[in-house]
VOGU-3710 file (C-alpha; in Angstrom, 3 decimals, decimal comma):
1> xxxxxxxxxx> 0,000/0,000/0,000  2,724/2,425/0,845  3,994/1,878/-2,731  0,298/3,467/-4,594  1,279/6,842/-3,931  4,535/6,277/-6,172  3,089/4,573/-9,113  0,150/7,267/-9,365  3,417/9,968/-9,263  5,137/8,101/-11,955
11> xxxxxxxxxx> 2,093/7,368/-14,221  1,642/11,126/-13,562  5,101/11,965/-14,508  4,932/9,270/-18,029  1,755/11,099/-19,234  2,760/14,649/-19,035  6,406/13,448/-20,905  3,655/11,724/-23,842  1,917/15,239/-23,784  4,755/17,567/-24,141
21> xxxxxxxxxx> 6,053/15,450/-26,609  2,845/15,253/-28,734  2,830/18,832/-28,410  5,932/19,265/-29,808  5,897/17,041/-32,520  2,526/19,027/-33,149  4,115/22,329/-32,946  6,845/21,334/-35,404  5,063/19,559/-37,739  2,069/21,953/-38,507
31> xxxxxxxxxx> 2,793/25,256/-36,353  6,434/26,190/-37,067  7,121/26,048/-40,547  11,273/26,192/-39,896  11,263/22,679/-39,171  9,532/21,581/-42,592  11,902/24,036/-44,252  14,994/21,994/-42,595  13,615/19,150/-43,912  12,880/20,029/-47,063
41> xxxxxxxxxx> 16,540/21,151/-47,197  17,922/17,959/-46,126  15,863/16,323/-49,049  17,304/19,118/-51,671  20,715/16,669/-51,070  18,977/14,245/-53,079  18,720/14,968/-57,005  15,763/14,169/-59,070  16,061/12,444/-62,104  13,291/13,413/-64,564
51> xxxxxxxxxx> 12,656/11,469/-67,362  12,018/12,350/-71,000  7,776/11,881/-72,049  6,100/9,443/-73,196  6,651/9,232/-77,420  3,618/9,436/-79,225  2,757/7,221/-82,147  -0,050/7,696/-84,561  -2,199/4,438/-85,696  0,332/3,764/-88,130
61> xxxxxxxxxx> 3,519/3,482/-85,813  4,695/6,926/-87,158  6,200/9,222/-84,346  3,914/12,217/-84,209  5,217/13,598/-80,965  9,093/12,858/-79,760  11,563/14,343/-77,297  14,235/17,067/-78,230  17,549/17,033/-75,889  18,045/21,033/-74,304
71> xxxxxxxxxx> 19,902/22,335/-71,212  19,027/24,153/-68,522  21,726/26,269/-66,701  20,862/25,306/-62,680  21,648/27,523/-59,564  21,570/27,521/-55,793  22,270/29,964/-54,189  23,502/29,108/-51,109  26,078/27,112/-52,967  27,016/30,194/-55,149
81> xxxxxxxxxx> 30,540/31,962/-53,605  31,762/35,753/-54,509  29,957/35,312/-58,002  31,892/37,747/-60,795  29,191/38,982/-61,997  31,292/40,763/-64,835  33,282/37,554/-65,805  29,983/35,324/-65,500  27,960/37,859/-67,265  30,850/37,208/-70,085
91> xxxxxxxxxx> 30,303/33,865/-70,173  26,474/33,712/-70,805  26,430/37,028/-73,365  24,461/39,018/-70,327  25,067/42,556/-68,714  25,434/42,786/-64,873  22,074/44,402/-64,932  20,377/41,478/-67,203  21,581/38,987/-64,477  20,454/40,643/-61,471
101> xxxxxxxxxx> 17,465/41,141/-62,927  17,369/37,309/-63,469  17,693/36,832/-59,845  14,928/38,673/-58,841  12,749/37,267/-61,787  13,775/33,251/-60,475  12,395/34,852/-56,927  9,085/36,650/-58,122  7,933/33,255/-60,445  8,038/31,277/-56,888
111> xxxxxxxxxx> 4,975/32,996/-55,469  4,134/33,778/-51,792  2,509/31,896/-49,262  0,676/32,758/-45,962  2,944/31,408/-42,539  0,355/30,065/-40,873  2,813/31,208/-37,299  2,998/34,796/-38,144  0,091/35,252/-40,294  2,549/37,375/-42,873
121> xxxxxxxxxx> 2,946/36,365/-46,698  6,177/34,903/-47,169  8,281/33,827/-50,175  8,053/30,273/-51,768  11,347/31,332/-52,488  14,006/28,942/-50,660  18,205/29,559/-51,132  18,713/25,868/-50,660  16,693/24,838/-53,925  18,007/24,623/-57,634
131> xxxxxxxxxx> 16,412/27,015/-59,965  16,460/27,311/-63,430  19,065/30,121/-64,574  19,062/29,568/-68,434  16,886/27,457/-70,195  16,135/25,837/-73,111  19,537/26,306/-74,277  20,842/23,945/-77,129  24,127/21,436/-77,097  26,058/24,452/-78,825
141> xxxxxxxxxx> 25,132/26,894/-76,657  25,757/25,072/-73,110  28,818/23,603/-74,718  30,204/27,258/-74,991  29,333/27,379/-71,102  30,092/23,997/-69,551  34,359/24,126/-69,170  34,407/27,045/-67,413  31,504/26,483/-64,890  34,022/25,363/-62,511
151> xxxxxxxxxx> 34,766/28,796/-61,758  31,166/29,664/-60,692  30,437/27,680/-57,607  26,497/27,243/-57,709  25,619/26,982/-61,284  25,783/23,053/-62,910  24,523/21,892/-66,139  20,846/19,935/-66,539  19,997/17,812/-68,928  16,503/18,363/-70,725
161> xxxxxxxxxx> 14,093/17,624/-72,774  10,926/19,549/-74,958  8,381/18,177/-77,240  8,940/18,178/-81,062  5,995/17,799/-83,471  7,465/15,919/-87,141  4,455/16,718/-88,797  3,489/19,717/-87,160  0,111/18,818/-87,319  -2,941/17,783/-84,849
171> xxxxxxxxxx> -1,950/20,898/-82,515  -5,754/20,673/-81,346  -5,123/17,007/-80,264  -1,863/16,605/-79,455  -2,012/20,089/-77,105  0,885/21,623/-75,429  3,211/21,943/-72,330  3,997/24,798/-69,850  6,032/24,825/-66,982  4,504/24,009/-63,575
181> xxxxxxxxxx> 3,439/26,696/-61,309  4,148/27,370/-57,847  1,328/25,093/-56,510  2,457/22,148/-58,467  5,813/22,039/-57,562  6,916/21,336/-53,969  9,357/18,728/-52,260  6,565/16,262/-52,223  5,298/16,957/-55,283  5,820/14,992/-58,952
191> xxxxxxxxxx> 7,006/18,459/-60,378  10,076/20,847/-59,212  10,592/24,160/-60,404  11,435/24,633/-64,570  9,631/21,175/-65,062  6,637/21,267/-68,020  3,278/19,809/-67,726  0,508/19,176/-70,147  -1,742/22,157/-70,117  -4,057/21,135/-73,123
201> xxxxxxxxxx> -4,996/18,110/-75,705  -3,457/14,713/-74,674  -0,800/15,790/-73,192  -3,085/17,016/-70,178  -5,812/14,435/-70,310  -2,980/11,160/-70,365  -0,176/14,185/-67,893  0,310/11,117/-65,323  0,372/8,387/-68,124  2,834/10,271/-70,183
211> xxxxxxxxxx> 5,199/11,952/-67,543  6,407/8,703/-66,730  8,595/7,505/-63,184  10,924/10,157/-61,636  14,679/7,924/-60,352  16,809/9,358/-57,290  20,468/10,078/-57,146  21,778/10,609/-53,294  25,128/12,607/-53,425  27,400/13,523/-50,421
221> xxxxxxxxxx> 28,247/17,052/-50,457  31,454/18,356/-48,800  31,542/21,955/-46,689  30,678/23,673/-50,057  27,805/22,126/-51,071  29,764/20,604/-53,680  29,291/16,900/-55,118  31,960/14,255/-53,830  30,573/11,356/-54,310  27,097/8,936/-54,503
231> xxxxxxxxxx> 26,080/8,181/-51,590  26,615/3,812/-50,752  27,887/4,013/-53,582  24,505/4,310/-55,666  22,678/1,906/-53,164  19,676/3,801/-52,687  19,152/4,666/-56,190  16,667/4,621/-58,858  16,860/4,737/-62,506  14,149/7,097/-63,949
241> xxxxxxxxxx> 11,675/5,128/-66,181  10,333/6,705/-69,366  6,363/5,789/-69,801  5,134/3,653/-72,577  5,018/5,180/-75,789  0,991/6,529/-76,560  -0,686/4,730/-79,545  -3,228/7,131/-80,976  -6,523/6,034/-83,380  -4,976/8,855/-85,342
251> xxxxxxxxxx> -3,655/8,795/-89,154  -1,054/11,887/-89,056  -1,199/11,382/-92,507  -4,920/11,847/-93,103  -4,723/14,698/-90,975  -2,470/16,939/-92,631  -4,548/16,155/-95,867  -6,871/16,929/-93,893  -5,756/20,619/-92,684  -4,515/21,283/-96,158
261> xxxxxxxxxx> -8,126/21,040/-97,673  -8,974/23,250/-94,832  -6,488/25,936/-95,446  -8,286/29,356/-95,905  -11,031/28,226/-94,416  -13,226/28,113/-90,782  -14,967/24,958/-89,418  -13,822/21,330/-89,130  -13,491/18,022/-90,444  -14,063/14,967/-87,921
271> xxxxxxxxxx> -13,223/11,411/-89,078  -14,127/8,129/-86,885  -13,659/4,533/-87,679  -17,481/3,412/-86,777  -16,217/-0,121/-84,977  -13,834/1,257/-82,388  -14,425/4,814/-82,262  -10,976/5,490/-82,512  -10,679/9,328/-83,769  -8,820/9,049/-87,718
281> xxxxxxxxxx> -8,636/12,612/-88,204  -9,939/15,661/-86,135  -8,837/18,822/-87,888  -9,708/22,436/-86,636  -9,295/25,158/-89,079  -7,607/27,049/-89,060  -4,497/25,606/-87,488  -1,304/26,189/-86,226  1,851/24,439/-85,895  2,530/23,374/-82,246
291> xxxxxxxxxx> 6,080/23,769/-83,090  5,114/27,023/-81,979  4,321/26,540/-78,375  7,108/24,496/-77,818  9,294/26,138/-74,814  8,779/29,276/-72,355  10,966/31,195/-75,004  8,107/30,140/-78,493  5,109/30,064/-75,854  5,964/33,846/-74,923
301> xxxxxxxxxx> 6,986/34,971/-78,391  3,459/33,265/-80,376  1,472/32,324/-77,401  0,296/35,963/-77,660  -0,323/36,039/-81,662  -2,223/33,130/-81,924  -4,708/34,232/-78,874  -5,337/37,541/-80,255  -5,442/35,999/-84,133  -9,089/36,779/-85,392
311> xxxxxxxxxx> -9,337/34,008/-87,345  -8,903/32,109/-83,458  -6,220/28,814/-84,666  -6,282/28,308/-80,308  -10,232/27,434/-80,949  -11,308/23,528/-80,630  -14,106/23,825/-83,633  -14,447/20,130/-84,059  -15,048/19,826/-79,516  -16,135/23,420/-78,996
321> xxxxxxxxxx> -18,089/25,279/-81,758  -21,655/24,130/-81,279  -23,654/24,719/-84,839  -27,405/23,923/-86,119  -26,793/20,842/-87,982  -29,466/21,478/-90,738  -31,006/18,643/-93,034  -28,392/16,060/-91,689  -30,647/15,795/-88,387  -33,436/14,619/-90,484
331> xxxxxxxxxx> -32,084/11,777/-90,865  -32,470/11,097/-87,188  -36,260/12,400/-87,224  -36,745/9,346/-89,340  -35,590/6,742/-87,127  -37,595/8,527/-84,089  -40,567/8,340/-86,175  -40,603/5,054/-87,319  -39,861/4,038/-83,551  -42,659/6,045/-82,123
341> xxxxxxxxxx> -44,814/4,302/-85,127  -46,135/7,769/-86,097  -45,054/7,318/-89,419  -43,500/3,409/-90,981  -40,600/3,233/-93,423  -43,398/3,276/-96,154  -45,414/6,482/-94,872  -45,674/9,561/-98,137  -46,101/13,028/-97,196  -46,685/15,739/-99,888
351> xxxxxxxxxx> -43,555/18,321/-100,087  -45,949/21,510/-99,467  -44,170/24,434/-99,601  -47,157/26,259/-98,388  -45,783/24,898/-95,049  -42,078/25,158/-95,289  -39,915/26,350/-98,198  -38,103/23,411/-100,246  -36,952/23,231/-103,375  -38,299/21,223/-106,318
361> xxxxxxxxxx> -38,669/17,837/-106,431  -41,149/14,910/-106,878  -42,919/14,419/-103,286  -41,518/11,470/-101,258  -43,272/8,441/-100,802  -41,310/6,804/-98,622  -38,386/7,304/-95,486  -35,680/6,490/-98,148  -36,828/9,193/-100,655  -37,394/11,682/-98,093
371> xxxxxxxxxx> -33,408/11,412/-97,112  -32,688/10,915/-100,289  -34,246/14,534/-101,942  -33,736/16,029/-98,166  -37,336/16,822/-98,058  -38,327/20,102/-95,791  -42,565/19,112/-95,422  -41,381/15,806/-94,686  -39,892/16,093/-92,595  -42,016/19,177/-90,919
381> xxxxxxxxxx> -44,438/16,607/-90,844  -43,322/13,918/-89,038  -41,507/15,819/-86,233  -45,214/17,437/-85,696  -46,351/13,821/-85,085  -43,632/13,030/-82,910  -44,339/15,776/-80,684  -48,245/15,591/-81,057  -48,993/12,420/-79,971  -52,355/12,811/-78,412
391> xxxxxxxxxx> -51,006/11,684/-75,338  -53,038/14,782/-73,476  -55,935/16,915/-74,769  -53,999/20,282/-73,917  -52,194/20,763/-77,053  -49,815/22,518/-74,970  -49,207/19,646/-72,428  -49,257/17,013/-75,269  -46,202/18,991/-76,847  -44,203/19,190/-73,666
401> xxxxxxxxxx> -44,789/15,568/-73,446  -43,759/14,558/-76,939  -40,921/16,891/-76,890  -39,694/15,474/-73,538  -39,664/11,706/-75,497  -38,135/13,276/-78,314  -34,786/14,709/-76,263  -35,138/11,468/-74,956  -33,992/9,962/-78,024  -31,548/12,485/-78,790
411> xxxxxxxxxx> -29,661/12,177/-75,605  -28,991/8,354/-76,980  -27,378/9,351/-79,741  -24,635/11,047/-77,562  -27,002/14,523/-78,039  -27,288/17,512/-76,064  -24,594/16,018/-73,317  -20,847/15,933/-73,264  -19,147/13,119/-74,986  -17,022/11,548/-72,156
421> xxxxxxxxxx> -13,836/11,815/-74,870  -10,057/12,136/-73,838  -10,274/15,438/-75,163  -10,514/18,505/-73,812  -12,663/21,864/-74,470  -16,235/19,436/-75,073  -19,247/21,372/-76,056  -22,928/19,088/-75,024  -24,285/21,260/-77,643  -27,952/22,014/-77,452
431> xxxxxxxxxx> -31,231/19,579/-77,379  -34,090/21,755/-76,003  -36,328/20,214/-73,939  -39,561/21,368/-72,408  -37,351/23,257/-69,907  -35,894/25,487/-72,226  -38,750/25,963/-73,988  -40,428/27,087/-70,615  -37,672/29,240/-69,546  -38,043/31,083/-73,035
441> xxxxxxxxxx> -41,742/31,308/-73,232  -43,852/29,765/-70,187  -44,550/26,588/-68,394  -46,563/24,710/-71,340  -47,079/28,335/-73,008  -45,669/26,951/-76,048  -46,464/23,691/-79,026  -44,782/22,254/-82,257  -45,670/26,065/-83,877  -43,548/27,657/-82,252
451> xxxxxxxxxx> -40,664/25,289/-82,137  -40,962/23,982/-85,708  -37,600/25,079/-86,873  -36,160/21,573/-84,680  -37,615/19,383/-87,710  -34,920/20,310/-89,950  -32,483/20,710/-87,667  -32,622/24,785/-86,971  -33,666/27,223/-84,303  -32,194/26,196/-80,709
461> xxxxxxxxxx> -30,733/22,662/-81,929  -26,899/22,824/-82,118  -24,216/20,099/-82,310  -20,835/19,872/-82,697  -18,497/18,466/-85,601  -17,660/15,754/-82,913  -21,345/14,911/-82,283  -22,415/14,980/-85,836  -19,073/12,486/-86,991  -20,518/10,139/-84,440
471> xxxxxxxxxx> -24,208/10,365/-85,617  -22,589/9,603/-89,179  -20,712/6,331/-87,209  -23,996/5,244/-85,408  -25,926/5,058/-89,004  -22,564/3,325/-89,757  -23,371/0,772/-87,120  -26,920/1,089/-87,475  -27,640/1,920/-84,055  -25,048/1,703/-81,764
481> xxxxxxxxxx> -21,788/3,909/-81,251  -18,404/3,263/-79,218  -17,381/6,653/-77,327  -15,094/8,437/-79,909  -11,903/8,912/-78,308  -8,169/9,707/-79,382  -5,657/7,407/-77,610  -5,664/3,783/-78,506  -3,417/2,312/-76,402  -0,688/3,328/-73,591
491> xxxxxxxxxx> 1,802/0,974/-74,196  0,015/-2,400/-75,042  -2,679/-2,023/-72,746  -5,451/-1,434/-75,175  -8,260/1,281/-74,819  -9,553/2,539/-71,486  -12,134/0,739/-70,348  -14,994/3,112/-71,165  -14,248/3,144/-75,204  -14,600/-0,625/-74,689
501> xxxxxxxxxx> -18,390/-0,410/-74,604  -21,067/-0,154/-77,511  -23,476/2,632/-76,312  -26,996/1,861/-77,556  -29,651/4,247/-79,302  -32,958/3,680/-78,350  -34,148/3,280/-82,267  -34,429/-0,719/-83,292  -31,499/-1,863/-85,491  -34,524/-2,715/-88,406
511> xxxxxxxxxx> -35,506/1,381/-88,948  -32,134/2,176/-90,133  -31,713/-0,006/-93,124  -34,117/2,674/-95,042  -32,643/6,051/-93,552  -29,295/4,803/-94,835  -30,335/3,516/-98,117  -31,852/7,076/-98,275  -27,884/7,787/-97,481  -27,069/6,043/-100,164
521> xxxxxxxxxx> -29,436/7,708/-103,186  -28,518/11,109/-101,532  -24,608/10,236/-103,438  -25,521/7,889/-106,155  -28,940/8,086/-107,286  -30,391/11,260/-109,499  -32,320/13,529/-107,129  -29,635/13,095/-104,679  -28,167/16,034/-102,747  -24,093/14,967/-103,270
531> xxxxxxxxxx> -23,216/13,866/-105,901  -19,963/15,385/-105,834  -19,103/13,244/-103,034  -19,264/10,293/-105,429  -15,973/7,862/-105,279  -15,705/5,557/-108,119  -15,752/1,823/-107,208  -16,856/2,939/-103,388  -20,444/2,865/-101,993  -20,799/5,672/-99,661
541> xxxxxxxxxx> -23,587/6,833/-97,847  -24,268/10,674/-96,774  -26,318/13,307/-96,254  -25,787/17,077/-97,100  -27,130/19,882/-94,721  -27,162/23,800/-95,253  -27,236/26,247/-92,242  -28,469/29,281/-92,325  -26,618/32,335/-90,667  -28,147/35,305/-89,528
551> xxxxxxxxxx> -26,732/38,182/-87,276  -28,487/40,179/-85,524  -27,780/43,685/-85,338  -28,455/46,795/-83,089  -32,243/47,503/-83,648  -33,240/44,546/-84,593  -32,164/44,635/-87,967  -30,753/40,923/-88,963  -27,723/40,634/-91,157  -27,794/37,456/-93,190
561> xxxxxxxxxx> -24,177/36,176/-93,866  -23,320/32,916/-96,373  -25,195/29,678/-94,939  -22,533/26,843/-93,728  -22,131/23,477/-95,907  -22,163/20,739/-93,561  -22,605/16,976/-94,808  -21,977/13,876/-93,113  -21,274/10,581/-94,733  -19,639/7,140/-94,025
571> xxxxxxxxxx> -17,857/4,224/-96,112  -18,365/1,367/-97,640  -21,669/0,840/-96,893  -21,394/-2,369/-95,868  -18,682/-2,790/-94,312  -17,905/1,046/-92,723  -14,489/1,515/-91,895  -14,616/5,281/-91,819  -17,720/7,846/-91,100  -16,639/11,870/-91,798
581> xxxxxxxxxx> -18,461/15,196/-90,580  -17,669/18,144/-92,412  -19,046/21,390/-91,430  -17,312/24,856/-93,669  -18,470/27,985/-91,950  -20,521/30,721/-94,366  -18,980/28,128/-97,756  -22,283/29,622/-99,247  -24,124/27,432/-101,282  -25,133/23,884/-100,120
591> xxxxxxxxxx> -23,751/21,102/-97,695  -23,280/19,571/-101,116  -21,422/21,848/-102,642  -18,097/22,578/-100,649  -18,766/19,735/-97,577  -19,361/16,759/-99,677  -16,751/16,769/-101,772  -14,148/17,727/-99,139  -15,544/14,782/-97,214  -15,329/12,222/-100,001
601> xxxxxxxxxx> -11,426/13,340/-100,611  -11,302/12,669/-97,092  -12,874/9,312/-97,492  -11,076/8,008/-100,602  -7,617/9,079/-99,017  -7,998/6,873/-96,278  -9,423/4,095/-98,059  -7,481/4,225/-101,362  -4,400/6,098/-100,190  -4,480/8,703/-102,792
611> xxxxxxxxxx> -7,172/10,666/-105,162  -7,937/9,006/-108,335  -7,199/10,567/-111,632  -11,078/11,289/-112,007  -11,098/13,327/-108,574  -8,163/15,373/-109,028  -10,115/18,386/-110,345  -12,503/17,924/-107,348  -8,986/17,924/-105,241  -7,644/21,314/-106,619
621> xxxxxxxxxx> -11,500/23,090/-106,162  -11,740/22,435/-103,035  -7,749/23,168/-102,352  -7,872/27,027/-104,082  -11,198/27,767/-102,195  -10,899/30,548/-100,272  -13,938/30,658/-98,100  -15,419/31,675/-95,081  -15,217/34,882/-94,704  -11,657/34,631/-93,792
631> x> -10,275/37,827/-91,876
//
């Protein structure tokens, strides 16, 4: 008993030790920042070994996107001693002024922070750390600098690497790098300071797939800060690993065809093979060469020019520029029709022009003239029975409900809603649904009347070159579509797993055997829409659209400009291996007059490999065009 009193003084004694310790590692570890400093200065004696990116290969095996050796010129300063600022401005080509000026720039780029101890906005700033002096620089240029670096304690050579574009194509795919900024680079961070990161295209979406596996070199350093030796001997090393090389869908080939055709002109071509969805060619015009952006030296010198370019080459039209689609959404009207059993595959309708313009033609008796002679009161027609169904005796309520089924449908063609891509910069377009309708004009203040412009693919409907190359691939597959994406593999891994599945419409596979036989006619058959799209010895199916483009201007007054030539199309018909969207902003004239064609070239290159003798003409019209109101 005369022992209790001791053990209560020494349990006593154990537990305020644990508490003053837990308050100091407490105090250390989140209150007083010096501490993580000292640590993080203990872990600059370690170097980071970055390795180069990922290659990129299109479908072919051709290297679209490679690696370019440069050298950075590295300093520390607390490793820097009496720096000659004279003789060291010598070596580099600078003036005293130049390289004190550098100095302060290396310590303004780092940012501030809030200490969380004093409250007061500090520098991310740190003498310890390496910083980039020079960059960029090339073999010649560091090899001018390296013998004599000796004599400037603090400054070391680093090896480097930057992108470099072959073709100097796909800039709107491929994307670009910029160096990481203050909050992605830290001590436990992937990213130190001067290192580049994907900021758009696949080189953002795939950063962590393409950035590949940072090693570690431990040196010993001696008084100096200077290098003596490994550390063991290398024990604790690791090599830096280089990521699997990036198979794109892509033909680099097609797609400089591609942005050739489109040279002096706006819009987009989009180009999908229908069974995988792998993205063949996605060309935004106009274009640049990403050549251009490679660097902090190009970025700063054309980043600027191509931003404030009127003609916008930074613009994603194929993901981003949302357009009415015109008469190639009728072809989508007939499959919701025949589904909804408002009209059969067999159903005529009288082209009355009392009720919507058209031009002249026999009337269709049947789904597969109706695409084929792109039909306005057709089409007028049956959207008017979609959405007045009877289904309530307000005429009002019986339109919200058909129009509610009708985005329905449209939504399962990939409509009106982001495409989950591996692209960047997606547009969902625009499907209006009775919510729009009732934001614009009243809850169920509104019927087919007023909306009627949606039948042939007008008024608030808008889709992108993207969504309207994967309507073309679902007629393609009659039905079904595979999410269209750009990447085909990293390394051998295939696909991600979401552009593994088939995404079903909700239109039965039988309804779309007479839309695309109405494809068909529209090339091949007199009374057709695009003809000029015609390949010799290939079937293709299509469908032209025109778009009309009005402005408004101040007082109400509307300015009509050129309409847009969009078509659609895909190839062989029975056995699609490629399905095209073409949309030329204010072409003027129909989508069968500048769209087609450019989409058949498009077509016949890929499946052919070059333009037949008979298409050459075609080729150079569409090459000297000049169109769309270029600036």
């Amino acid at each position: 008993m005369k022992y209790d009193g001791r053990k209560y003084v020494i349990i006593t004694f154990i537990t305020l030790i644990g508490i003053i310790y837990a308050f100091k590692l407490f105090y250390m570890q989140v209150v007083d920042d010096s501490w993580k400093l000292r640590a993080q200065e203990i872990a600059e004696k370690r170097r980071e070994i970055t390795p180069p990116r990922a290659v990129i290969l299109d479908r072919n095996g051709k290297k679209v996107v490679e690696n370019k050796t440069y050298y950075n010129l590295m300093m520390c300063e607390d490793e820097i001693v009496d720096l000659d600022t004279a003789a060291f401005g010598k070596l580099i080509g600078w003036t005293r002024e130049e390289i004190r000026e550098r100095f302060k720039e290396i310590k303004t780029e780092q940012g501030k922070f809030r200490n969380r101890q004093t409250g007061k906005m500090e520098s991310n700033y740190r003498s310890f750390r390496t910083y980039p002096f020079l960059k960029e620089m090339t073999a010649d240029e560091m090899s001018t600098i390296v013998p004599h670096l000796e004599q400037f304690p603090g400054f070391r050579e680093e090896v480097s690497s930057m992108r470099n574009y072959p073709y100097g194509n796909a800039a709107n795919i491929l994307g670009y790098l910029a160096e990481a900024n203050a909050e992605e680079v830290g001590p436990r961070k992937f990213y130190k300071n001067g290192d580049y990161i994907g900021r758009a295209g696949v080189e953002r979406y795939y950063e962590e797939e393409i950035r590949g596996k940072k090693g570690i070199k431990y040196v010993v350093l001696d008084a100096v800060n200077d290098k003596v030796a490994s550390f063991e001997n290398g024990k604790y090393d690791t090599t830096a690993k280089q990521a699997d090389p990036i198979h794109l869908g892509l033909d680099i080939e097609l797609q400089a065809y591609g942005e050739t055709l489109m040279q002096n002109k706006k819009g987009a071509i989009v180009a999908i093979e229908p069974k995988t969805g792998e993205i063949l060619t996605l060309v935004s015009a106009p274009t640049y060469d990403p050549n251009l952006l490679v660097g902090k030296k190009k970025i700063k010198e054309n980043y600027p020019d191509l931003v404030n370019d009127e003609n916008k080459p930074l613009f994603p039209r194929p993901l981003a520029s949302a357009y009415m689609p015109g008469s190639t959404f009728k072809t989508i009207q007939s499959l919701i029709g025949m589904q909804e059993g408002v009209i059969t595959e067999n159903t005529g309708i009288p082209c009355n022009k009392s009720v919507v313009g058209c031009h002249n033609h026999p009337s269709a008796q049947n789904v597969t003239q109706a695409v084929q002679m792109s039909c306005n009161p057709y089409f007028y027609a049956v959207t008017r029975r979609i959405i007045h169904q009877k289904k309530s005796k307000n005429i009002n309520e019986d339109a919200a409900i058909g129009l509610g089924k009708w985005a329905e449908y449209m939504h399962s063609f990939g409509l009106g809603k982001k495409l989950e891509s591996d692209l960047t910069g997606i547009s969902s377009g625009v499907i209006p649904d009775p919510k729009y309708y009732d934001k614009w004009y009243g809850h169920n203040n509104w019927r087919f009347s007023t909306i009627r412009s949606i039948s042939i693919g007008q008024g608030e409907v808008q889709l992108t070159p993207l969504q309207l190359a994967n309507v073309a691939a679902i007629m393609a597959n009659r039905g079904w579509y595979i999410t269209p994406h750009v990447v085909k593999s990293v390394g051998d891994s295939g696909p991600l797993e979401r552009f593994r599945k088939k995404n079903y419409t909700m239109v039965d596979r039988k309804y779309f055997d007479p839309v695309v036989e109405g494809m068909r006619r529209c090339v091949h058959e007199p009374g057709g829409t695009a003809r000029r799209a015609r390949i010799p010895g290939i079937t293709m199916c299509g469908k032209t659209g025109t778009v009309e483009d009005q402005r408004e201007l101040k007082g109400g007054k509307l300015l009509k400009r050129p309409n847009h030539s969009v078509f659609i199309c895909f190839a062989p018909m029975d056995d699609p291996k490629i399905a095209v969207a073409v949309f030329i902003e204010n072409a003027g004239g129909g989508g069968g007059t500048w769209a087609a064609p450019t989409a058949s070239l498009i077509v016949e290159k890929y499946l052919n490999g070059e333009i037949c003798e008979q298409n050459k003409p075609k080729e150079q019209r569409i090459l000297d065009a000049k169109l769309s109101l270029w600036e």
